[in-house]
C-alpha positions, 0 to 999 in steps of 0.5 A, a space after each residue: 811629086 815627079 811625073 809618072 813618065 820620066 821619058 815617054 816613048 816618042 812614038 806611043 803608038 807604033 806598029 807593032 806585030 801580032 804576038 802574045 804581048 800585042 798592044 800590052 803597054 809596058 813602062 821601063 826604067 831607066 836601068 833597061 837600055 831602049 836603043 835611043 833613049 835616055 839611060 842614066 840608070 838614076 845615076 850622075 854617073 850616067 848623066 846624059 848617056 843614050 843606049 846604044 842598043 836594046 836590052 834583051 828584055 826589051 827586044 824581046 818585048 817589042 818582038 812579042 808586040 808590046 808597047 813600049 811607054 817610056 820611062 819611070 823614075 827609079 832610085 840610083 841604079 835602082 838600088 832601094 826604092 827612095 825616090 823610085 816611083 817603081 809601080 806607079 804607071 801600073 797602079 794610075 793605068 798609064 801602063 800594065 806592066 812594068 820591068 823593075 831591076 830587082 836586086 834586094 827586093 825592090 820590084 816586089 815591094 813596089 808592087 805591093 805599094 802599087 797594089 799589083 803581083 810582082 815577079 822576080 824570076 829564078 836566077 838564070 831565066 831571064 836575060 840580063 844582059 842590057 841591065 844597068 845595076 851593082 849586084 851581078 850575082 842578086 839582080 834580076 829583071 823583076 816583073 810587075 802587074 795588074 794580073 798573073 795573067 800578065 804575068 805568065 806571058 810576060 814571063 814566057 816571053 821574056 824567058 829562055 836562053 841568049 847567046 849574048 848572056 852566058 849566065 843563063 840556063 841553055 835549056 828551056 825550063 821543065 814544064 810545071 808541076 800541076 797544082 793540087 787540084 783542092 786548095 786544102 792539099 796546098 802546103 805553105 811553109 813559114 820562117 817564124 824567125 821571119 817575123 822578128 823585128 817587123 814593125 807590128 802593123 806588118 807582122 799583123 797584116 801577114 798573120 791575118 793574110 795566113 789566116 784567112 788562107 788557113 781558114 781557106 783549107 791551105 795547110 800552114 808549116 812552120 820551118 823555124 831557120 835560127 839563121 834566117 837573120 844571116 840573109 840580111 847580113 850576107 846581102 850587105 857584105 856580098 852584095 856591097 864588095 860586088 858593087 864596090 867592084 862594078 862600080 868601078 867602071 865611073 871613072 868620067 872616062 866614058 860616062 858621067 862628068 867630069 869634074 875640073 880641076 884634077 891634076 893627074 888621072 888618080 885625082 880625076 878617078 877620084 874626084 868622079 866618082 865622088 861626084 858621080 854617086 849619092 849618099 846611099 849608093 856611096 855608103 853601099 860602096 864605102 862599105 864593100 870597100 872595107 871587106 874588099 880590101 880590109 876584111 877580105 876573109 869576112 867576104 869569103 865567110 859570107 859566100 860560104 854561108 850564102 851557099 849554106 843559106 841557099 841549100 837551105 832554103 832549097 830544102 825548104 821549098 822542095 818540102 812545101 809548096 811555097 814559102 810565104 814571106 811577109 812583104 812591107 809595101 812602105 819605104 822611107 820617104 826622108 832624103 837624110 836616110 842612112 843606108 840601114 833605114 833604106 835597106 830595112 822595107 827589104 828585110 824579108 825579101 833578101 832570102 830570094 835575092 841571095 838564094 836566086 829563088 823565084 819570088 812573087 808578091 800578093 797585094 794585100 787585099 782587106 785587112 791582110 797585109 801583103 805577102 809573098 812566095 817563094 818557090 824552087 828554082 825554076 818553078 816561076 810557072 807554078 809559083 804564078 798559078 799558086 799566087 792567082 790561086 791564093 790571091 783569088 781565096 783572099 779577095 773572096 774572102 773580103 
């Protein structure tokens, strides 16, 4: 098993100033540039590359008093979890919070495999800027805990408008609706397509988690979306194309090596990016290829059917509390993958990732499996103070 610490910060103990994070030790990865340090991001591509500056993220943690522990090993850009070990500082102690780039889900299902709340915020809360990944449109900075509390001041720290990213909100988000003061005035709206497929130990674990809520006074609502298997869909061919093109840049001009032999610049761009890239990645890339330059119209038709997808699913958080998802905490473990085996842990968390709702996991607790929320936009506060409430009900329940 690789070490926890892929990079410990050579300085674990320095002066930090008073703030809301004061002495919080927060772990990175390698796809959230820490000036000085190593960021490869995972990737060949990388190799050898240092950040030249902070992340926004990371600034920002050290301005709020954070610790800044070093770095863990994440999957190639951080795509999918295979050989990430995404969480593991939270669960051994080593840490208590840790960023996790979340682009179809990753920060969530570690947190469920590590037993701790994670976060992936509304889209256009968090700065991106500093982040390392392929999927501009879906990649967050995903947040992963021990507690909400962590949580929540992780979140107001991290939040907030950054002159230097344009793709944010320039105004604060409005103040949280309060919580219905009795959890039987809570409402919880559940996708019965969402189950389909699931492997059956899963789908056991979410029912029983429903029904221990239900029998708690939550109010279960089913919102039946015959096209809910279009979000897995819409993810491969928007988020394949857009990464097909971000990747583009490793071309051993600047970063990665170079490999010898090519006889013009068409065979160095070539003969790099074949070897800057592992197998998943690469099939993620080949893939987005195709519909960029192949099947451009089937591209267009997801992004029309991505932003009926997401009026939908804003419709359904807005008649609900929150939408509860199930949440696999398991992820293939075998080298030899194919790219649809490594994508398939995710099959319940790509409605956030193309939608850009705010989601947070729940560790599972007894014999209830972990799940998730998903709320409206902008509405990460609340949907943190509704998960500690709901996570509270299940461990009472044990």
């Amino acid at each position: 098993m690789p070490p926890i610490a892929l990079f410990e910060n050579p300085d674990p103990a320095p002066t930090v100033p008073d703030g809301p994070l004061h002495g919080t030790r927060v772990a990175l990865q390698p796809t959230v540039s820490v000036a000085g340090w190593p960021t490869d991001a995972g990737s060949a591509a990388l190799a050898g590359f240092t950040a030249l500056e902070d992340a926004t993220v990371a600034q920002r943690l050290r301005q709020a008093g954070a610790v800044l522990t070093g770095l863990t090993r994440a999957s190639e850009f951080g795509f999918g979890l295979h050989g990430s070990q995404a969480g593991a500082a939270v669960r051994s102690g080593a840490a208590d919070a840790e960023l996790v780039l979340d682009m179809m889900g990753e920060c969530r299902v570690a947190a469920a495999r590590a037993g701790a709340f994670g976060l992936v915020p509304s889209v256009g809360l968090v700065s991106r800027l500093g982040l390392i990944g392929l999927i501009p449109s879906m990649e967050r900075c995903g947040l992963l805990a021990r507690s909400c509390g962590t949580l929540r001041t992780l979140l107001a720290t991290l939040g907030g408008p950054d002159g230097r990213d344009f793709t944010l909100d320039e105004t604060p988000p409005p103040a949280p609706a309060p919580l219905p003061a009795d959890v039987r005035d809570v409402t919880l709206g559940v996708i019965p397509q969402a189950l389909d497929g699931l492997p059956a130990g899963q789908a056991a674990g979410f029912r029983a988690a429903l029904a221990r809520l239900a029998a708690a006074g939550v109010t279960v609502r089913e919102l039946p979306l015959p096209e809910y298997e279009l979000f897995a869909l819409v993810h491969m061919i928007v988020g394949s194309v857009e990464a097909s093109s971000c990747a583009g840049r490793y071309d051993s001009v600047r970063y990665g090596r170079r490999p010898p032999g090519a006889k013009n610049w068409n065979d160095m761009y070539l003969g790099a990016r074949g070897a800057a890239f592992g197998l998943r990645v690469k099939s993620f890339l080949i893939q987005g290829a195709f519909f960029q330059f192949e099947r451009y119209a089937a591209y267009e038709n997801a992004c029309r059917i991505r932003a009926r997808l997401a009026a939908a699913a804003q419709r359904f958080v807005s008649e609900v509390d929150a939408l509860a998802l199930p949440l696999a905490d398991t992820v293939p473990e075998d080298a030899a993958a194919t790219l649809a085996q490594a994508c398939a842990p995710f099959a319940a968390t790509r409605l956030a990732s193309v939608t850009g709702l705010p989601a947070l996991a729940l560790p599972a607790a007894g014999a209830c499996g972990a799940l998730q929320l998903v709320g409206p936009r902008l509405g990460d506060a609340r949907l943190i103070a509704l998960g500690e409430t709901l996570a509270a009900l299940c461990q009472e329940r044990n």
